[in-house]
N, CA and C of each residue as an Amber inpcrd file, in Angstrom:
protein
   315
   1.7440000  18.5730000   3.4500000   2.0960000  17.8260000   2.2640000
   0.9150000  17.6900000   1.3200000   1.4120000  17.1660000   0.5590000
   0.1860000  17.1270000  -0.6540000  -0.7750000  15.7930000  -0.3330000
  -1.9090000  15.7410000  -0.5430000  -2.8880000  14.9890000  -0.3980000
  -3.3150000  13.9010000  -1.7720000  -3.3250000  12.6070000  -1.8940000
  -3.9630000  12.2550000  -3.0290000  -4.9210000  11.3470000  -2.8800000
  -6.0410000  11.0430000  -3.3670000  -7.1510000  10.2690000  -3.0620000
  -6.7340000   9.1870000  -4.4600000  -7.0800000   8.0320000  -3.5520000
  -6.8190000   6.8810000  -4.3630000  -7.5930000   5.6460000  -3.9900000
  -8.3130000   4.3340000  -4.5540000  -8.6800000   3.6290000  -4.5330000
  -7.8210000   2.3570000  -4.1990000  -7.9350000   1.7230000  -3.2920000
  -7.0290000   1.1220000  -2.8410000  -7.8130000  -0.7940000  -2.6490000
  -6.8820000  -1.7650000  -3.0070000  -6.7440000  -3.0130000  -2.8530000
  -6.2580000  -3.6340000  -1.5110000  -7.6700000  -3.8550000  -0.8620000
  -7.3080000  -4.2550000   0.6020000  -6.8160000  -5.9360000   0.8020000
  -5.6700000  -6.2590000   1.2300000  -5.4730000  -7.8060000   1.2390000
  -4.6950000  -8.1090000   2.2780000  -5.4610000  -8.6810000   3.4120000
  -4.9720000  -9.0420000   4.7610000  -4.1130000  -9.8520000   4.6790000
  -3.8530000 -10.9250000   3.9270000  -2.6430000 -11.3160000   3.9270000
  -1.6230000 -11.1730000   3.1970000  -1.7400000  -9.8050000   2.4700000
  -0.0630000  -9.4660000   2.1220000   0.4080000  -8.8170000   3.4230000
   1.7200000  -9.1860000   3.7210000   2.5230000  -8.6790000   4.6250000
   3.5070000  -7.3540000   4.2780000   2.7920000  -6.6290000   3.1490000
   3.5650000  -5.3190000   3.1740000   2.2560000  -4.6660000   2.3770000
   2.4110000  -3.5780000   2.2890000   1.5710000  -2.1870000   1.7330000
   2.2980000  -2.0160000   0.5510000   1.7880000  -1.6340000  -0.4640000
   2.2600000  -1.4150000  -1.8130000   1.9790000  -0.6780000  -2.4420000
   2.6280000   0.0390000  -3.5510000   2.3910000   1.0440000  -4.5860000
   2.7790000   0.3370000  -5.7120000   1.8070000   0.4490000  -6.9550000
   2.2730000  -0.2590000  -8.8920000   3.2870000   0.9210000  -8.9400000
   3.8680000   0.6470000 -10.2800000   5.1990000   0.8560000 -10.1940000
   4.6170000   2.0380000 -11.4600000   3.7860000   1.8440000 -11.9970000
   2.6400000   3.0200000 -12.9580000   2.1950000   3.9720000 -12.2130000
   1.6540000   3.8520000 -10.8190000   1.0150000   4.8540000 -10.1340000
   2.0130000   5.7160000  -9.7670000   3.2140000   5.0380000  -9.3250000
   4.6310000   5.3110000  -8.6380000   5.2420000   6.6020000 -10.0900000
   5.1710000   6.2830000 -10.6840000   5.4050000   7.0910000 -12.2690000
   4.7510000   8.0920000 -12.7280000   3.4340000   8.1070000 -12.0410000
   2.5110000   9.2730000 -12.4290000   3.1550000  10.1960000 -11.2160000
   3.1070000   9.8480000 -10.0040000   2.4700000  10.7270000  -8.6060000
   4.3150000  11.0490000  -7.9180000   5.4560000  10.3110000  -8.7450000
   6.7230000  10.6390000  -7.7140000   7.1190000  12.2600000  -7.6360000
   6.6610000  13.2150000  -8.7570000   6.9860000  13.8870000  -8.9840000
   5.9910000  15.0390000  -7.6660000   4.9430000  14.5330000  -7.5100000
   4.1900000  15.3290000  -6.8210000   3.7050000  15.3380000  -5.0620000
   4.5390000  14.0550000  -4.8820000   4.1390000  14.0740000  -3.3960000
   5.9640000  13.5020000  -2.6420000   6.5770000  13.7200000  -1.5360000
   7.4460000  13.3540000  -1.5610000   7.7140000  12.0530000  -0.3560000
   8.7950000  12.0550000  -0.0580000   8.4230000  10.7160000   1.2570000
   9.4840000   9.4660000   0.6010000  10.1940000   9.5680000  -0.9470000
  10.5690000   8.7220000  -1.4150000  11.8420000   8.0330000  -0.7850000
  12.2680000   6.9440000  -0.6460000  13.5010000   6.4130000  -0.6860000
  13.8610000   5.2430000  -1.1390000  15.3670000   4.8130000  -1.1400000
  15.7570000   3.5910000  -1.6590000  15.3780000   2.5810000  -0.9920000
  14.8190000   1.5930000  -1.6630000  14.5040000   0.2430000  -1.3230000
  15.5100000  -1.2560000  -1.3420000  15.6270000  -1.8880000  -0.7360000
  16.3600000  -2.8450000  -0.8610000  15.1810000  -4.4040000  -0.7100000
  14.0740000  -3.9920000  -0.4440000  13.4800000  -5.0860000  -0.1710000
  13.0940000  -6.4300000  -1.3680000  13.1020000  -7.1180000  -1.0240000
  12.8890000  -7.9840000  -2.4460000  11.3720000  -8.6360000  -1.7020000
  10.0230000  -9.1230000  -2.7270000   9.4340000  -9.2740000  -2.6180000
   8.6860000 -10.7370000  -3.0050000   7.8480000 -11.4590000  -2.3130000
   7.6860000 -12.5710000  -2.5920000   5.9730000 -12.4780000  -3.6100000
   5.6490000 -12.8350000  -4.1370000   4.2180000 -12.9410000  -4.4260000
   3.6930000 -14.0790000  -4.4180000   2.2610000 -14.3720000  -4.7850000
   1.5270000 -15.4050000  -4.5540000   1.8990000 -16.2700000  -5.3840000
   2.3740000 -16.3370000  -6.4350000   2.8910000 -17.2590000  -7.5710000
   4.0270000 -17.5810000  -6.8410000   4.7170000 -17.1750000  -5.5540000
   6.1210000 -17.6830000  -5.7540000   7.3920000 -16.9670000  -5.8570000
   7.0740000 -16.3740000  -6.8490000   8.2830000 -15.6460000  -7.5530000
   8.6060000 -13.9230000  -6.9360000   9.9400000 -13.6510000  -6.9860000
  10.2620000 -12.4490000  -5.9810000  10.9000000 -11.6790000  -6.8320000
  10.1100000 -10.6250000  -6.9260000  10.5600000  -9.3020000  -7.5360000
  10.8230000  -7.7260000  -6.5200000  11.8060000  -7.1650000  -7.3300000
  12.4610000  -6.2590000  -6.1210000  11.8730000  -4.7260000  -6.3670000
  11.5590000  -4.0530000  -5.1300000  10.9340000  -3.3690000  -5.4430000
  11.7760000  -1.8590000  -5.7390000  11.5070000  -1.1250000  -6.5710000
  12.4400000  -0.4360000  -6.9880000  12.0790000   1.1880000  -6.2570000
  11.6240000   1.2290000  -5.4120000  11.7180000   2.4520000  -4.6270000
  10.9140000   2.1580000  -3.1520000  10.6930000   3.0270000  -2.0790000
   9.5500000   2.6200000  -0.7580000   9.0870000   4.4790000  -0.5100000
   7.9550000   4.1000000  -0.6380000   7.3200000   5.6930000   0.0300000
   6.8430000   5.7800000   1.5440000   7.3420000   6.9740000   1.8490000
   7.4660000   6.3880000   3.2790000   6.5550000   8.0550000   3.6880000
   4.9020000   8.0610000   4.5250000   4.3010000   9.2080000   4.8400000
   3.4440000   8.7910000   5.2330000   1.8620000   9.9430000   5.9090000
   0.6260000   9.3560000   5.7870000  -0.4210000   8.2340000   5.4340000
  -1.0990000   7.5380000   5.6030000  -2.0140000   6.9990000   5.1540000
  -3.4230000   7.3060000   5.3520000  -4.1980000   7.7720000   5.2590000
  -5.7600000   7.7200000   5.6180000  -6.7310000   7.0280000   5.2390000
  -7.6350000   6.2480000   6.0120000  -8.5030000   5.8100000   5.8010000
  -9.7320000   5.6620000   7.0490000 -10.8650000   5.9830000   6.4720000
 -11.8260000   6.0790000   7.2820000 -12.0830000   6.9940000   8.4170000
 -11.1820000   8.2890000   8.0460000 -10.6890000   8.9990000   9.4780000
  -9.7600000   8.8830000  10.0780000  -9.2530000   8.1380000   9.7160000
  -7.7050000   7.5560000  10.5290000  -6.5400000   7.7510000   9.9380000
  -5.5240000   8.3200000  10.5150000  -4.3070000   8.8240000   9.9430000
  -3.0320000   7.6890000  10.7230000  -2.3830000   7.0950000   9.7300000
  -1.2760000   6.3730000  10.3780000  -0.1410000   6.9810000   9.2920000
   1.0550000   6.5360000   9.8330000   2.2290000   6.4910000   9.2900000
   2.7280000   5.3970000   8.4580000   2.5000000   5.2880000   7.5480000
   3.2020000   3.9660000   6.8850000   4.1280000   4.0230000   5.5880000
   4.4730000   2.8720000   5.4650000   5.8160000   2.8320000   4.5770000
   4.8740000   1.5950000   3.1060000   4.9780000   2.1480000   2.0760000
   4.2450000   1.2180000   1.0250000   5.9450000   0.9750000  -0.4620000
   5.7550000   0.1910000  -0.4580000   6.7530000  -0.3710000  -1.4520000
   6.5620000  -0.6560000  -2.8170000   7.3760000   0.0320000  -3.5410000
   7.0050000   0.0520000  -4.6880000   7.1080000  -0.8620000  -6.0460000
   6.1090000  -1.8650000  -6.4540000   6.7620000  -2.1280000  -7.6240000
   5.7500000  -2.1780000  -8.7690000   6.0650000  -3.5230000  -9.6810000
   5.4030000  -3.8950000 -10.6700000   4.0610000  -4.8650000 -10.7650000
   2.8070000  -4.5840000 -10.6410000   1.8230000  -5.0130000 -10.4180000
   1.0510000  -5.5590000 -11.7270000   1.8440000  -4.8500000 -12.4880000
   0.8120000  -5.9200000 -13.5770000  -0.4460000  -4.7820000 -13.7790000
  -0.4570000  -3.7590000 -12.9010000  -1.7060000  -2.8350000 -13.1140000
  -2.8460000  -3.5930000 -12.7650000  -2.5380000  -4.5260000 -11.7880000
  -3.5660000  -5.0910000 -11.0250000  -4.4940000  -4.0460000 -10.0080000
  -3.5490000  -2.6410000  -9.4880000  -4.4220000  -2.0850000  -8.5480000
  -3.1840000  -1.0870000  -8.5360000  -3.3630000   0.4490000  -7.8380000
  -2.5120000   1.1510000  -7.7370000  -2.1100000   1.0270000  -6.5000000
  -2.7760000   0.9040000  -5.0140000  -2.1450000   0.9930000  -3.9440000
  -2.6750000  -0.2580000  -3.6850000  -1.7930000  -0.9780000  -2.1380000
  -2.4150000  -2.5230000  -1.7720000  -2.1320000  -1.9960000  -0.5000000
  -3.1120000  -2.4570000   0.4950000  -3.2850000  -1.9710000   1.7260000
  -2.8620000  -3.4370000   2.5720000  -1.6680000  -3.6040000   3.0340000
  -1.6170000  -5.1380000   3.7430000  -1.5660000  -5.2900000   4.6440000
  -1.5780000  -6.5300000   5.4330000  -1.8840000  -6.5880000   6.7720000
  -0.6540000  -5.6820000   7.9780000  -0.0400000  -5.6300000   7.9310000
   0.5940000  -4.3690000   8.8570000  -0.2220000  -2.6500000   8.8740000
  -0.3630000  -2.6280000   7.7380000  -1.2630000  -1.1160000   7.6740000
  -2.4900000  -1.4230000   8.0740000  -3.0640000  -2.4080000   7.6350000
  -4.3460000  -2.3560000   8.4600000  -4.8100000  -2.6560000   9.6130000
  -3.5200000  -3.2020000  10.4180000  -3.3450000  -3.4730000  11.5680000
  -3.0780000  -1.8510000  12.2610000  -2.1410000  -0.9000000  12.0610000
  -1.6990000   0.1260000  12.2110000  -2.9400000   0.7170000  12.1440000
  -4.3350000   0.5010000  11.0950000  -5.0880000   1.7490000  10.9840000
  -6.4400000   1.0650000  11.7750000  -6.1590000  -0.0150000  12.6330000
  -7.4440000  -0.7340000  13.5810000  -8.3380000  -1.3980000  12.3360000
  -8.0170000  -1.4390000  10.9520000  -9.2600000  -2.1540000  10.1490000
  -9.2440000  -3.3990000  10.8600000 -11.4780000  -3.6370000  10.3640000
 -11.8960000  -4.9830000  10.8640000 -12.2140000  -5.1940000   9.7920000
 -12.3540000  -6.4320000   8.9620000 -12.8970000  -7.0690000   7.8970000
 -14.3950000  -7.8390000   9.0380000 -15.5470000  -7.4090000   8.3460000
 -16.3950000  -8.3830000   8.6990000 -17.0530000  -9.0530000   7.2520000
 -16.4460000 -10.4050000   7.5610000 -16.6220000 -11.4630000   6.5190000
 -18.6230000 -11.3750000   6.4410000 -19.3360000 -11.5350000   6.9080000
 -20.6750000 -11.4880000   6.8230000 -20.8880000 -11.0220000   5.4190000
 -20.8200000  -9.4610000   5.6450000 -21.2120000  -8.9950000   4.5950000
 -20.1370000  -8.0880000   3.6900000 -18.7340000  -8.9010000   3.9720000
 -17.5790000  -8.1400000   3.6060000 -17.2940000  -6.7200000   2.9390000
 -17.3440000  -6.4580000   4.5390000 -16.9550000  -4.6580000   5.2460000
 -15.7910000  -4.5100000   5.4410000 -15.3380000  -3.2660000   5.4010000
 -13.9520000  -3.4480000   6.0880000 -14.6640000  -1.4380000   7.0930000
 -13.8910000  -1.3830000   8.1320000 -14.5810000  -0.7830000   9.0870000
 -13.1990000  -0.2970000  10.1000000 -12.6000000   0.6730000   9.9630000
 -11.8580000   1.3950000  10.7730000 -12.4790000   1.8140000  12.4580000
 -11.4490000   1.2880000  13.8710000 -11.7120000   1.1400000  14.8570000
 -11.4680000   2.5130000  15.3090000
């Protein structure tokens, strides 16, 4: 499959993995894995917006290859991918608060 390198927003306590709904717009055409979503989503404000597709393939980081499912929506263009606590559980990340690392097992 096709490969894309991306900069990613690590946040242990979101409980799902995510894709902006901009990045989702540039890259659907070029990598595949897509399907329908039904999930509706909560955010930190509260308020739940639904995500309008889920990519479902690879992940890599640090050497490490997992399988994960990232959901797609509207971010505000806060970040293109969000790495949340299930994937980084899946890919062994450690956050060491000290000198805030994050460090694949």
């Amino acid at each position: 499959g096709t490969r894309l390198r991306v900069n990613a927003l690590v946040d242990g306590g979101a409980m799902v993995a995510a894709m902006d709904k901009c990045y989702y717009e540039r890259v659907k055409d070029t990598i595949g894995g897509w399907e329908r979503s039904t999930k509706r989503l909560r955010m930190a404000n509260g308020s739940v917006v639904s995500a309008v597709a889920q990519w479902r393939g690879k992940v890599g980081l640090q050497g490490e290859t997992v399988e994960g499912i990232l959901q797609v929506f509207d971010s505000g263009g806060s970040w293109e991918i969000l790495l949340g606590k299930p994937l980084l559980h899946a890919l062994g990340a450690v956050h060491d608060f000290r000198d805030d690392s994050l460090r694949v097992q």
